[in-house]
C-alpha positions, 0 to 999 in steps of 0.5 A: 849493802842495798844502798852501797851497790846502788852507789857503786853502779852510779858512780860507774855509769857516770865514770863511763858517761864523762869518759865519752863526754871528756876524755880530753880533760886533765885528770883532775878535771876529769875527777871533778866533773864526776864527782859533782855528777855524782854528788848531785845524783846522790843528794839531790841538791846542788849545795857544795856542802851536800855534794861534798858528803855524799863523797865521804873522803877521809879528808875533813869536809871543808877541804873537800868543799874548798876544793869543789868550789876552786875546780868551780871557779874556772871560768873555761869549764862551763864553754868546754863543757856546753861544747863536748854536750853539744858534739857528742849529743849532735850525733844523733841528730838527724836531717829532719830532727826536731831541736827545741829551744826552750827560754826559762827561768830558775827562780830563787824566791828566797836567796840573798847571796847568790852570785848576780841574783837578778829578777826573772818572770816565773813560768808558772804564777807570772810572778816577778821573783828573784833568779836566772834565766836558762836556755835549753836546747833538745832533740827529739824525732816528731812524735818521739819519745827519746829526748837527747839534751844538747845544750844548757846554760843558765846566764843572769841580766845583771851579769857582767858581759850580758847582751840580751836574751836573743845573743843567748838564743844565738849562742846557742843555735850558733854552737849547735848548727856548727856541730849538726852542719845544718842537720835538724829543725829548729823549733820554738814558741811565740818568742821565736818569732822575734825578727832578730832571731828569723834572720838568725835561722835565715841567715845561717841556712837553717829551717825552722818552725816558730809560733806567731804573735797575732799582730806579726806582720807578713806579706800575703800576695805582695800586701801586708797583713797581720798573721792573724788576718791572713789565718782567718781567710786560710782554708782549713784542708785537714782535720785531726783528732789528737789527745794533749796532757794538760795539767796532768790530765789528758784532754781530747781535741779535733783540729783543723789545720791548713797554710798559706804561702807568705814571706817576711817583710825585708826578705826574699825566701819563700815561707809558708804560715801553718795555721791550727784552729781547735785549741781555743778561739785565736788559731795557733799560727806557725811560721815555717821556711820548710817546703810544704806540698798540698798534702796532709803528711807534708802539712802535718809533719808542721803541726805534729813537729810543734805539737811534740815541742809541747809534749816534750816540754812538759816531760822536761818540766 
């Protein structure tokens, strides 16, 4: 009766969930959507074979699972899908709401037969493996704990139609701005600061907060220099003293932080370099479009806004 009740109220929390998220759906769909929410809940496991038990139709199994797998095959779903997540979760996405973007890998080390298995870098060894590319977006308040998703889509480099990973990115900055109307702060690591994706952000209006590579060329004063050579001179205005997870233990640091206006080769908006020293010998280097006073809550809501991606991207994983 235990196990029962438990599966009776999962089942009612999603029937509850994907009546807000897809109400425009066909009953069938509908169904479907739900029954894979739930079967996956249930097992644990994405195989069709386990979903389809954990169902217990009075049907045979197979006719269950055949019919998960046509529901599958219809190449519209996942765009539908990716588009009601986005709208509903970007309701709660305020004027200075953090978006995480978040590039990963699923990898697959042991699959053969899986649909354009190509080969990705595993986040975690560096290793080559076998698997997919993901990419991730969550919203989150600075030093918040609430995440909210909003976007997810896993694509393959081997896949017919694939351009690269920065259209992916585009995609789906692209999907959700349209839904925020611009609302939010886009914030991402080092391969954020890919140019294609500054104009990106520039071009669309958007503000954001990405990592620097040291070797990242701006321009300080009219001259270009590197990221890391304009971080070394910059005065260190503030300090902290902030405790960080790492590797399920928690660390304490004291940080020094301070900026420098710069701009990007090629563009003329005014930008700002945040520079952190206190987490290793190289600084950690951000570039930002937003407006930054000469005060420390202005300057940390920078370091603190980059500070919740880690935190935030530890929980995810």
């Amino acid at each position: 009766m235990h196990y029962s009740g438990l599966a009776l109220r999962l089942r009612e929390q999603i029937h509850d969930f994907s009546g807000k998220l897809i109400p425009h759906f066909s009953r069938p769909t509908r169904r479907f959507i739900e029954q894979m929410l739930y079967g996956i809940q249930a097992k644990g496991d994405v195989k069709l074979s386990e979903i389809a038990r954990s169902l217990n139709e009075s049907i045979p199994l197979i006719k269950t699972e055949t019919r998960l797998s046509r529901n599958l095959a219809d190449n519209g779903l996942e765009q539908a899908l990716l588009f009601d997540i986005a709208k509903m979760g970007s309701r709660r996405v305020k004027k200075d709401t953090l978006l995480l973007i978040d590039p990963s890998d699923v990898c697959k080390p042991h699959a053969k037969k899986m649909e354009h298995l190509a080969f990705v870098r595993d986040g975690s060894t560096g290793e080559i493996v076998k698997g997919y590319w993901m990419c991730e977006v969550v919203a989150c308040e600075v030093e918040g704990k609430r995440i909210v998703p909003l976007y997810q889509s896993l694509y393959s480099a081997d896949a017919p139609g694939f351009v690269s990973e920065n259209d992916e990115i585009l995609k789906a900055v692209e999907l959700i701005s349209t839904q925020t109307r611009g609302r939010g702060i886009w914030v991402m690591d080092r391969g954020g600061s890919r140019r294609i994706l500054i104009d990106g952000f520039l071009d669309r209006s958007l503000r954001f907060i990405v990592r620097l590579r040291a070797d990242h060329t701006l321009l300080f004063r009219g001259t270009s220099r590197s990221a890391l050579e304009i971080a070394a001179a910059c005065p260190m205005s503030y300090s902290e003293a902030i405790v960080k997870e790492e590797g399920g233990e928690q660390k304490g640091y004291t940080i020094h932080f301070g900026f420098r206006p710069v701009k990007v080769p090629g563009r003329d908006e005014q930008m700002c370099l945040v520079v952190i020293k206190g987490f290793g010998e190289e600084p950690l280097m951000l570039l930002t479009n937003l407006a930054l006073k000469r005060t420390r809550k202005s300057l940390w809501f920078i370091v603190g806004g980059y500070l919740t991606r880690w935190r935030v991207e530890d929980t995810i994983r």
